[in-house]
C-alpha positions, -999 to +999 in steps of 0.1 A: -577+543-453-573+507-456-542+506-431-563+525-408-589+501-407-569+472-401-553+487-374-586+496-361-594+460-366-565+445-349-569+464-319-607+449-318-593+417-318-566+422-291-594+437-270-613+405-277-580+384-266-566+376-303-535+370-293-506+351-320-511+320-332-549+322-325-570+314-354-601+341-362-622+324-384-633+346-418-667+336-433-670+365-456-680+373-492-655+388-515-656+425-497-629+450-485-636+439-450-621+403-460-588+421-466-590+444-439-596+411-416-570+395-431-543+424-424-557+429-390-549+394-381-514+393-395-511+423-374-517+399-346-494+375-359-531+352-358-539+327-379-569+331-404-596+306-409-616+308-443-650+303-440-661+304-475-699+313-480-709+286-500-704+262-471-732+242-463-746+241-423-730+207-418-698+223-433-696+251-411-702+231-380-672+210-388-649+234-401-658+259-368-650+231-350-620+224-363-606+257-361-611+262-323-619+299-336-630+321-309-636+348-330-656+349-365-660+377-386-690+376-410-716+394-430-756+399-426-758+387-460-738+387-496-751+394-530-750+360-549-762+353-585-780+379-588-799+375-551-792+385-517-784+351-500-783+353-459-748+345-445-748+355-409-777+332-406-759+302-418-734+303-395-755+311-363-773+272-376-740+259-373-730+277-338-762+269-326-751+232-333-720+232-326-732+244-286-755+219-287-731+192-288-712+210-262-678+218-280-679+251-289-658+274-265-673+311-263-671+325-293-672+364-305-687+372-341-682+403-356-707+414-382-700+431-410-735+450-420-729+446-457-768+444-469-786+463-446-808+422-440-824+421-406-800+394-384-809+376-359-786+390-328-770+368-293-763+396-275-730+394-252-716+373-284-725+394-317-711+431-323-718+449-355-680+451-370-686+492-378-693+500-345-666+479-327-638+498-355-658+532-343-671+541-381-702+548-394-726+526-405-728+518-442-741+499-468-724+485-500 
C-alpha cells in the first residue's frame, strides 16, 4: 500500500511538471503522507524541502522563498498539544505574502485532508492530495 501510494504520488507530481532536481516543498505534520511525499519525490529524483509546522508566517515566507518550490504539499490542520492547530492556513499567510512582493512563481499545493478543518481554497492552485492520488477521502 505504501509503494502504491507513492507511485501514485509521483505520477501527480510529474503531471504537475516535478521534474529532477526540482525541489517540492513538504510542510507536513508527522503523518504517513510525509513519507509517502518523500518517496514520491525520490521517485522523481526531486529534491525535498521541509516545511516544518512550527514555522512562524515570517518563516515560511522566507524559507518558500528560498526554495523556489513550485509545489507544496501540506495539511488542513495537525493535532498539536493536545489541540487542533491550522496548518494550511499558515502557509496560505505566507504565499499570500510572498505574491505580494512579487516573487513567488505559480505555485501548486496539494492538501492533505488530515482533520476534516474547513480551508480556505485558491482554486486553479489548491487540490485536495486524495483526490489528485484518486482515493477516498479520509480522516485520521
Amino acid at each position: 500500500m505504501l509503494l502504491d501510494r507513492a507511485e501514485r504520488a509521483a505520477t501527480v507530481l510529474r503531471r504537475l511538471g516535478v521534474r529532477a532536481g526540482d525541489r517540492v516543498a513538504v510542510h507536513l505534520p508527522l503523518v504517513p503522507e510525509s513519507v509517502i511525499a518523500t518517496l514520491a519525490i525520490g521517485r522523481l529524483d526531486a529534491i525535498r524541502t521541509t516545511l516544518p509546522v512550527s514555522l512562524t508566517v515570517p518563516e515560511l515566507v522566507a524559507r518558500t522563498h528560498e526554495s523556489s518550490a513550485r509545489v507544496l504539499i501540506t495539511a488542513d490542520a495537525a493535532f498539536w498539544d493536545g489541540a487542533v492547530r491550522p496548518v494550511k492556513a499558515l502557509l496560505d499567510h505566507a504565499l499570500a505574502r510572498s505574491t505580494a512582493s512579487g516573487a513567488t512563481p505559480d505555485r501548486t499545493v496539494l492538501v492533505v485532508n488530515r482533520c476534516s478543518r474547513p480551508v480556505s481554497w485558491k482554486p486553479g492552485r489548491d487540490l485536495w492530495w486524495h483526490e489528485s492520488l484518486g482515493l477516498p477521502a479520509t480522516t485520521h
